[in-house]
C-alpha positions in Angstrom: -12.2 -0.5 40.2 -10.4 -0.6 43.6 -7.8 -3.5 43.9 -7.9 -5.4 47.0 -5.2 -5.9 49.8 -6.0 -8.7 52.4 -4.4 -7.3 56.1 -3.8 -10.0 58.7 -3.0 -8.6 61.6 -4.1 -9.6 65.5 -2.9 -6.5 67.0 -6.3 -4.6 66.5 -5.3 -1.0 66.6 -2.4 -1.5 64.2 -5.0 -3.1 61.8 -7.4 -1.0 62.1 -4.8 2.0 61.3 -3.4 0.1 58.3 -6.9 -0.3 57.1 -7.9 3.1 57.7 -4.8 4.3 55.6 -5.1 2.1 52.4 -8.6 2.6 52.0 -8.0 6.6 52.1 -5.3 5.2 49.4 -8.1 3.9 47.4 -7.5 -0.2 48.0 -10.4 -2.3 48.9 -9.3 -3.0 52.2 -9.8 -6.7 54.0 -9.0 -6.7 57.7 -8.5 -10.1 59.8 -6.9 -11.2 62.6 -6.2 -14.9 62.1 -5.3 -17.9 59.7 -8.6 -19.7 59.7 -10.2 -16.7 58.8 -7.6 -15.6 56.3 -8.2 -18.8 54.6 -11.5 -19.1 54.9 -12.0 -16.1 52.4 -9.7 -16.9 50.2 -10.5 -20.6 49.8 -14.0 -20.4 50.6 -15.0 -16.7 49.3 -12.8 -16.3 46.7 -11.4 -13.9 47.7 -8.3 -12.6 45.3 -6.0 -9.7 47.1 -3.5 -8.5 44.9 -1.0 -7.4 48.0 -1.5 -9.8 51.5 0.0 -7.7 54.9 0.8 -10.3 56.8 1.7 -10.3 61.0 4.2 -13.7 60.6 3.2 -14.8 63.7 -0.7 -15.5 64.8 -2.5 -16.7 67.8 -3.5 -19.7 65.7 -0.1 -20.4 64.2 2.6 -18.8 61.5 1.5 -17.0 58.2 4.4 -19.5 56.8 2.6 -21.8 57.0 -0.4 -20.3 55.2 1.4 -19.2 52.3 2.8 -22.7 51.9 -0.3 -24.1 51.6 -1.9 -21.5 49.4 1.1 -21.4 47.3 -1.0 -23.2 44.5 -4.5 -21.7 45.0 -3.1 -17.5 45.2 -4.1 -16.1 42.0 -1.1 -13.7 41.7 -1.6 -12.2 45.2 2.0 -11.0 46.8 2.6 -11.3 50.6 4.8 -9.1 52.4 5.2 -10.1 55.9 5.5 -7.9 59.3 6.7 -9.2 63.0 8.1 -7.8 66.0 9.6 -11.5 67.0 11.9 -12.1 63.0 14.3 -14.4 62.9 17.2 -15.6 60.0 15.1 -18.8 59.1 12.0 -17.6 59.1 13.0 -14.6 56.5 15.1 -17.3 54.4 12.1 -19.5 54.6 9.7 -16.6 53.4 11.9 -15.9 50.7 11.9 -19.7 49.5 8.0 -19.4 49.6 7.6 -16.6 47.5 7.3 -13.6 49.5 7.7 -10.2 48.5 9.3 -8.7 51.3 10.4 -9.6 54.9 9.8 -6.5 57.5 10.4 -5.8 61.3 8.1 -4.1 63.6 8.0 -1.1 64.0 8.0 0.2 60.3 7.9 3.1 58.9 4.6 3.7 57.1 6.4 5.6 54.2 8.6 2.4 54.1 5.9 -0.2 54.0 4.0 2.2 51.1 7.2 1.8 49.1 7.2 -1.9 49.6 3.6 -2.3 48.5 3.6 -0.5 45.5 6.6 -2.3 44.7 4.5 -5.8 45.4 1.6 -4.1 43.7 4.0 -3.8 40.1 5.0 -7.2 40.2 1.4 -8.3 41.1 -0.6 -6.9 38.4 2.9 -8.2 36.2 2.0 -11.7 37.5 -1.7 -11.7 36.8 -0.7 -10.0 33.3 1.3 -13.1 32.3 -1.4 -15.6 33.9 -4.0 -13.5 31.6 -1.7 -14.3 28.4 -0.8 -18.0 29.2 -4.8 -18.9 30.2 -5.4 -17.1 26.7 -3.1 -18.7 24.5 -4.3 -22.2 25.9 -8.0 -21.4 24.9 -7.1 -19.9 21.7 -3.8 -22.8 21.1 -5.6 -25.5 22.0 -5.6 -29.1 19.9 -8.9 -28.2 18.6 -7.8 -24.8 16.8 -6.9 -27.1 14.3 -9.9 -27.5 12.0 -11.5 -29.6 10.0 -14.0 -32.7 10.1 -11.8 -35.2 7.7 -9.9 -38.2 8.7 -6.7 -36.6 8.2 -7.6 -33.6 10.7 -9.0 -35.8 13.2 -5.7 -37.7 13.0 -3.7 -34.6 13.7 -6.0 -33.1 16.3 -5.5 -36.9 17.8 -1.6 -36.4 17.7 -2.0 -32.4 19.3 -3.5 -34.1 22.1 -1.6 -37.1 23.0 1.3 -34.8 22.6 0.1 -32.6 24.3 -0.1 -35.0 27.3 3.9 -36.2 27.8 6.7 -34.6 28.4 8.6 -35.0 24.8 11.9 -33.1 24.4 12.3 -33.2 20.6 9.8 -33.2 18.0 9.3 -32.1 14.1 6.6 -31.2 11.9 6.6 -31.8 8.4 4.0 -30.5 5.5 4.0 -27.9 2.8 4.2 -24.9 2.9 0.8 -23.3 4.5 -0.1 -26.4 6.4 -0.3 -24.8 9.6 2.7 -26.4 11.0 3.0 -22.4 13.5 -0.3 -23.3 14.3 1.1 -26.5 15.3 3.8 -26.0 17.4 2.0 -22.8 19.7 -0.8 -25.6 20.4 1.7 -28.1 21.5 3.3 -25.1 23.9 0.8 -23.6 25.3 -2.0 -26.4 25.8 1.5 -28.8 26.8 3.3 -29.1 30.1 5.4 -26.0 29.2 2.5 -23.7 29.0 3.3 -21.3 31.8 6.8 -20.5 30.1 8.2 -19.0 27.3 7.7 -19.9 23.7 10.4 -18.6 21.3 10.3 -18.7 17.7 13.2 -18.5 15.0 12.7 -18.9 11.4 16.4 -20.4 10.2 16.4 -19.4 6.7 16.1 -15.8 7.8 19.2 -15.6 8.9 22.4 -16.4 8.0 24.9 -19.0 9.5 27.0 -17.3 11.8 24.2 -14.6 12.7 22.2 -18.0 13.4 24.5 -19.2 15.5 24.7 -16.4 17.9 20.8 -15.9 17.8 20.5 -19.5 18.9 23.5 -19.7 21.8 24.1 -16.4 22.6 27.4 -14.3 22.5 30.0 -13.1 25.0 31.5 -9.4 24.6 34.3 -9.5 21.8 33.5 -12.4 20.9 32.9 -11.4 17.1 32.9 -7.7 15.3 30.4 -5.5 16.4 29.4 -7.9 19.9 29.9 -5.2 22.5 28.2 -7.0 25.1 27.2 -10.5 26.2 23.8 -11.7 24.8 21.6 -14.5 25.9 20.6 -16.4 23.3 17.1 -18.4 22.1 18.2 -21.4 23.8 18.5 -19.2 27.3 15.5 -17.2 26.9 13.4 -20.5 26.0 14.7 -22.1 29.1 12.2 -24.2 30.8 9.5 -23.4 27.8 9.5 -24.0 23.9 12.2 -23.2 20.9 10.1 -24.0 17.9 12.8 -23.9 14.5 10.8 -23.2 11.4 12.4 -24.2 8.4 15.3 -26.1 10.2 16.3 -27.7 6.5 18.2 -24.5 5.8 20.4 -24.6 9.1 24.1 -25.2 7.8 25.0 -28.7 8.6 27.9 -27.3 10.3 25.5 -25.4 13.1 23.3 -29.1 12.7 25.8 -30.8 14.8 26.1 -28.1 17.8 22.6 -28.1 17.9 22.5 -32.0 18.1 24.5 -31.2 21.2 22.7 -29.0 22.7 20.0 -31.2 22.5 21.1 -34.6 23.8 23.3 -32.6 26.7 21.1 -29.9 27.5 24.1 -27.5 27.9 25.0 -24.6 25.3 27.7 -22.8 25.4 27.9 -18.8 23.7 29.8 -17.8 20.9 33.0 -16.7 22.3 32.2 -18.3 25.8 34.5 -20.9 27.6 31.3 -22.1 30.2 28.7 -24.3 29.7 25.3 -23.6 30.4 22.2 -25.5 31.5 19.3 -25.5 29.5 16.1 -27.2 29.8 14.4 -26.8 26.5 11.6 -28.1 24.3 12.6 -28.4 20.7 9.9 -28.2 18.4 11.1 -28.2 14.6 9.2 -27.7 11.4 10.2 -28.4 7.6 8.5 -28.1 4.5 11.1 -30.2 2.6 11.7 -34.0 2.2 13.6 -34.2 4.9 14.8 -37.9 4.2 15.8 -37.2 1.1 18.0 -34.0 3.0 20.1 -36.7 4.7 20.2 -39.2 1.4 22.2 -36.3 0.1 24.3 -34.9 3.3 22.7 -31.6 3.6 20.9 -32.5 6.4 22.7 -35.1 9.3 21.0 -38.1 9.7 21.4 -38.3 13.7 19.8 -34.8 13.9 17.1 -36.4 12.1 16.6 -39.3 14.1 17.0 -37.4 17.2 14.1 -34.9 16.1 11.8 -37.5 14.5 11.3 -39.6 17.7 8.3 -38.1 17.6 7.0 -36.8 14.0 3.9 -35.1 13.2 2.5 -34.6 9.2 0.0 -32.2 8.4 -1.6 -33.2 4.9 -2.1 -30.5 2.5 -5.5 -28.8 1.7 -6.0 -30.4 -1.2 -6.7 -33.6 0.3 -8.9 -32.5 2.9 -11.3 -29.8 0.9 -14.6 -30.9 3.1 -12.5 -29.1 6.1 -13.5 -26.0 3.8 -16.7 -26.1 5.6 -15.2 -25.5 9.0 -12.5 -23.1 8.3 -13.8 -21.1 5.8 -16.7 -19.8 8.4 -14.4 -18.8 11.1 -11.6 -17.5 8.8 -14.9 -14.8 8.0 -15.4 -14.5 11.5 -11.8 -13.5 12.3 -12.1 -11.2 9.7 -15.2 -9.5 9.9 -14.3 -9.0 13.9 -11.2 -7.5 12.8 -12.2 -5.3 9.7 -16.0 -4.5 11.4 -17.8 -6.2 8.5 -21.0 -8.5 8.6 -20.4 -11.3 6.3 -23.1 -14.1 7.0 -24.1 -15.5 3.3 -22.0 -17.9 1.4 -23.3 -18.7 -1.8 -23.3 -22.0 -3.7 -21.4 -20.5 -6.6 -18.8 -19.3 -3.6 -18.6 -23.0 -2.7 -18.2 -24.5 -5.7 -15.3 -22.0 -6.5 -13.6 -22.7 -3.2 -14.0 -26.8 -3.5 -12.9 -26.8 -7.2 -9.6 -24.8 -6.2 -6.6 -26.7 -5.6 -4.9 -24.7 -3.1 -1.1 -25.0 -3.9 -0.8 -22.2 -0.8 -2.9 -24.5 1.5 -4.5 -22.5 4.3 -2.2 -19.3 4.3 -3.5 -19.2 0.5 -6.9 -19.3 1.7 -6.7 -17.0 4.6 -5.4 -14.3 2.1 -8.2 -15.5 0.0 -11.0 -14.9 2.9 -9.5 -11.4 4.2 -9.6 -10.3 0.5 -13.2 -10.9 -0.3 -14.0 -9.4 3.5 -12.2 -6.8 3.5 -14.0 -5.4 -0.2 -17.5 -7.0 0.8 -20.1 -4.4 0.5 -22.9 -6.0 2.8 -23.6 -9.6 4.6 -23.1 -11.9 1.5 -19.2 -13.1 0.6 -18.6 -11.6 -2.3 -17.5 -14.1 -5.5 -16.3 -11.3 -7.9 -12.6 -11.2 -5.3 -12.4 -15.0 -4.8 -10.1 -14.7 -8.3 -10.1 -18.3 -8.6 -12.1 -19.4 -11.1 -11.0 -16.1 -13.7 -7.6 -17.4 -13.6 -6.6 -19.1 -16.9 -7.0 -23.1 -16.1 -3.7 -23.6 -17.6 -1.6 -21.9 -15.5 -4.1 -20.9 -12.3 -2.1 -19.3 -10.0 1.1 -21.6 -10.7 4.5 -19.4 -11.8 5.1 -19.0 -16.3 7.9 -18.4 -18.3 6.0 -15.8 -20.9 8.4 -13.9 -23.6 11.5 -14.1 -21.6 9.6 -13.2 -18.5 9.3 -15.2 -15.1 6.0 -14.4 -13.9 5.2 -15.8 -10.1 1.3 -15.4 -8.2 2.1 -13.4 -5.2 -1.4 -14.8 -3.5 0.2 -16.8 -0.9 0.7 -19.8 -3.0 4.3 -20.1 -2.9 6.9 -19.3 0.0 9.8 -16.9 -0.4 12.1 -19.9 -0.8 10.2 -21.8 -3.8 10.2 -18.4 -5.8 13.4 -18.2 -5.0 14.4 -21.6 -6.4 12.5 -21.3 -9.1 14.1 -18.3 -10.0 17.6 -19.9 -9.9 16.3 -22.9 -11.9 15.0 -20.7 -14.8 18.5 -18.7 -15.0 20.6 -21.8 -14.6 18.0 -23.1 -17.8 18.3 -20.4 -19.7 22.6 -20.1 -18.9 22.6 -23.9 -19.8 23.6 -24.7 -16.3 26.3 -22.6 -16.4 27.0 -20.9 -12.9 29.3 -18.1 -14.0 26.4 -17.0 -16.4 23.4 -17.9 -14.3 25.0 -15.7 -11.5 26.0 -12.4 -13.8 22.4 -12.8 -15.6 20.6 -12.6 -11.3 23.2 -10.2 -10.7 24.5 -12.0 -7.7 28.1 -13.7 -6.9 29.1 -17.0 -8.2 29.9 -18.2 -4.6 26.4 -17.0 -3.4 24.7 -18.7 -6.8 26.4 -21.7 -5.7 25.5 -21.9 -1.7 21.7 -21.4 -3.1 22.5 -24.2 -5.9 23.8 -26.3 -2.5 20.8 -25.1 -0.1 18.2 -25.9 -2.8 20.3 -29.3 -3.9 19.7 -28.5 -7.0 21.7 -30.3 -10.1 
C-alpha cells in the first residue's frame, strides 16, 4: 500500500512537478495550494500523510501557523517546509514546532528526496511507537485485572483512580504470583505517563554495586571494567515509569540514595561529580512484610513512608477462587491463540479440581497450570488427566518435604526463586544446628555469603 505525502504548494507548476515525481516514486500523492484546503482534508477527511511538503508562506497565511494548530490532531505526519522568502525566526520557530527540515527555494530535487526519506524513517518510527503505546493501553488497562469478587473490584477500583493523578511514588504489596507486573504496566500505560518509557528492574537479580550502576548510571573509569559512560534506569525512564520488583532485597545502603533520588528528582552516576534531572514515576513491588522489614532495620522506614503514600494490595488467589471463572477462560484463550489449539469444554470435574486447589503460586501457578493442560489437549475439551492437582498426595500437595535426607521443592510455579532459596538455607542451618560455618560447607557456599542470605532473609 502506497503511503501518502500531502504537498502544499501555490506555485502551480512547481506542484504539479513535485507531484508528478513522487507518484512515479510510488507515494500517494495529495496536491493543494492553500491552508483552508490543507486543513480541511486533514481535519475534515481524515486525511493522514506521513511526509507534509509545505510552501511556508500561502496566499491565505503561514504554514506555521498550520502546524501549530494541528500539532495535536497529526497522526505522526512530518513536515518539511520550502520558501523562497526564509528568515532566522521563522526556521527557529519551525524547529520549536516540530518540523523536520527547514529548506530554501530553489532546491535541489536530489536534496529534497534525501530529506524526505529521512522524514519518512522517522515517520513510520513515530507511528511505530503510537502503534505500541495505543496497544499496551488496550491490553494494560485497569480491567486486565480479573475477577468478579469484592477484592478484585477493589483493586480494579484503585487501578483506576490511580490511574487518574499524577502520583510520583507508589508500592504494591501481595505474594508472590499476585499480579503485582500486571499491576504496575496498567498503572503506566493506561496513567498520565503512557506515551513514555516504562522500565523494569528486578532488585534481587542483581547485586549491590551492579545495582547501583544499573539504577544511576556510570561515568568512564568510574569502576573496573566501565570503559564508557552509561545512562542508567533512572535516565532512560525519564518522563515515564521505573517499576522496582522486589525492592525488599535492595541493600539499605543503596535505600537511602534512592530516597534521594526520589524526593529531589536529581541522580547523580557512579563516578560522576554532576547532578542530573530526572522526572520519574516510581512504582515499587514487594512480596514481603514490608513493616516488619523496617521493625528490624533491613528496610528504612522513611523509604517506606515515602513509597507507601499511596499503597496498593493484591489479595492472594486463595481468597478470591470465584475469579476462577473469569481467568481461567481467557488464560485458555491466550493459550489456545498462541499454541493453535481449540479448547472450548471445561468439565465440572475440571472445576471442582481448580476450586478445591489452594493455589500457594496464585495466578503464575495457574497460568502454568492452563498452558500445561493446553498445550497436551488432544481436541476442544480441557483435559483433567494434566491439571495434577488433585493426584498430588493431600499431605504435602505441591508444598516443599524433607524425605530421607532429601529437600524436595514443586517446581510448578508455586514458589519463587527466593522462598526455595530460604528454605534451603533454613533446612541446612536445621540440620548444622544453626551453625553457619557448617551450614555454609554442607551448601558449599562461603560463610560471608551464608550470612548476607541469613541477613537478606532475616532469618534467626
Amino acid at each position: 500500500m502506497a503511503e501518502t505525502i500531502l504537498i502544499i504548494e501555490d506555485e502551480r507548476r512547481l506542484g504539479a512537478e513535485l507531484r508528478r515525481h513522487y507518484e512515479s516514486a510510488g507515494w500517494d500523492s495529495v496536491l493543494c495550494d492553500s491552508i483552508a484546503e490543507s486543513r480541511r482534508l486533514i481535519l475534515n477527511e481524515d486525511l493522514q500523510p506521513l511526509v507534509i511538503l509545505s510552501e511556508m508562506n500561502l496566499p491565505d497565511g503561514n504554514a506555521l501557523d498550520l502546524l501549530e494548530e494541528l500539532n495535536g490532531a497529526r497522526s505522526g505526519s512530518e513536515w518539511i517546509f520550502l520558501t523562497s522568502h526564509g528568515s532566522v525566526p521563522d526556521s527557529v520557530r519551525a524547529l520549536r514546532l516540530g518540523a523536520f527540515d527547514f529548506l530554501e527555494k530553489p532546491c535541489d530535487q536530489e536534496r529534497l528526496d534525501v530529506v524526505v526519506n529521512g522524514a519518512t524513517r522517522s515517520a513510520k518510527a513515530q507511528r511505530r511507537l503510537s502503534y505500541q503505546a495505543e496497544a499496551g493501553s488496550r491490553r494494560f488497562a485497569p480491567g486486565s485485572f480479573l475477577g468478579r469478587s469484592d477484592a478484585a473490584r477493589n483493586v480494579r477500583t484503585m487501578l483506576e483512580r490511580l490511574c487518574e493523578v499524577p502520583f510520583s511514588a507508589l508500592i504494591i504489596t501481595g505474594e508472590t504470583g499476585t499480579g503485582k507486573g500486571l499491576c504496575a504496566r496498567i498503572l503506566h500505560h493506561s496513567g498520565q505517563r503512557r506515551d513514555e518509557s516504562l522500565v523494569e528492574v528486578n532488585c534481587a537479580a542483581l547485586p549491590k554495586d551492579l545495582l547501583e550502576s544499573e539504577l544511576f548510571g556510570h561515568e568512564a573509569g568510574a569502576f573496573t571494567g566501565a570503559r564508557g559512560r552509561r545512562r542508567g534506569l533512572f535516565e532512560q525512564a525519564d518522563g515515564g515509569t521505573l517499576f522496582l520488583d522486589e525492592i525488599s532485597e535492595m541493600d539499605v545502603e543503596l535505600q537511602s540514595k534512592l530516597l534521594n533520588a526520589i524526593e529531589d528528582q536529581t541522580i547523580r552516576r557512579v563516578g560522576g561529580e554532576k547532578e542530573i534531572a530526572v522526572d520519574v514515576q516510581i512504582v515499587a513491588a514487594s512480596n514481603r512484610d514490608l513493616e516488619a522489614h523496617v521493625r528490624d532495620s533491613i528496610f528504612r522506614g522513611d523509604l517506606y513512608h515515602r513509597l507507601s503514600a499511596f499503597k496498593l494490595h493484591l489479595p492472594p488467589l486463595r481468597e478470591r477462587k470465584q475469579d476462577l471463572e473469569d481467568i481461567v477462560p481467557t488464560l485458555i484463550e491466550e493459550f489456545n491463540a498462541a499454541a493453535g489449539r481449540r479448547v472450548r469444554v471445561i468439565s465440572a470435574e475440571v472445576w471442582e479440581t481448580l476450586n478445591a486447589h489452594d493455589w500457594p503460586g496464585n495466578i503464575r501457578e495457574l497460568r502454568n497450570v492452563i498452558e500445561r493442560c493446553v498445550l497436551f489437549s488432544d481436541g476442544d475439551e480441557f483435559p483433567t488427566r494434566w491439571l495434577q492437582l488433585g493426584s498430588v498426595d493431600a499431605k504435602t500437595g505441591s508444598e516443599p518435604r524433607v524425605k530421607n535426607g532429601r529437600l524436595t521443592l514443586p517446581v510448578d510455579g508455586s514458589m519463587s526463586l527466593d522462598s526455595m532459596d530460604e528454605l534451603i538455607i533454613k533446612t541446612a542451618l536445621k540440620r548444622s544446628g544453626n551453625n553457619v560455618t557448617a551450614a555454609a560447607r554442607l551448601l558449599g557456599t562461603t560463610r560471608e555469603t551464608l550470612r548476607y542470605r541469613i541477613q537478606k532473609y532475616g532469618l534467626r
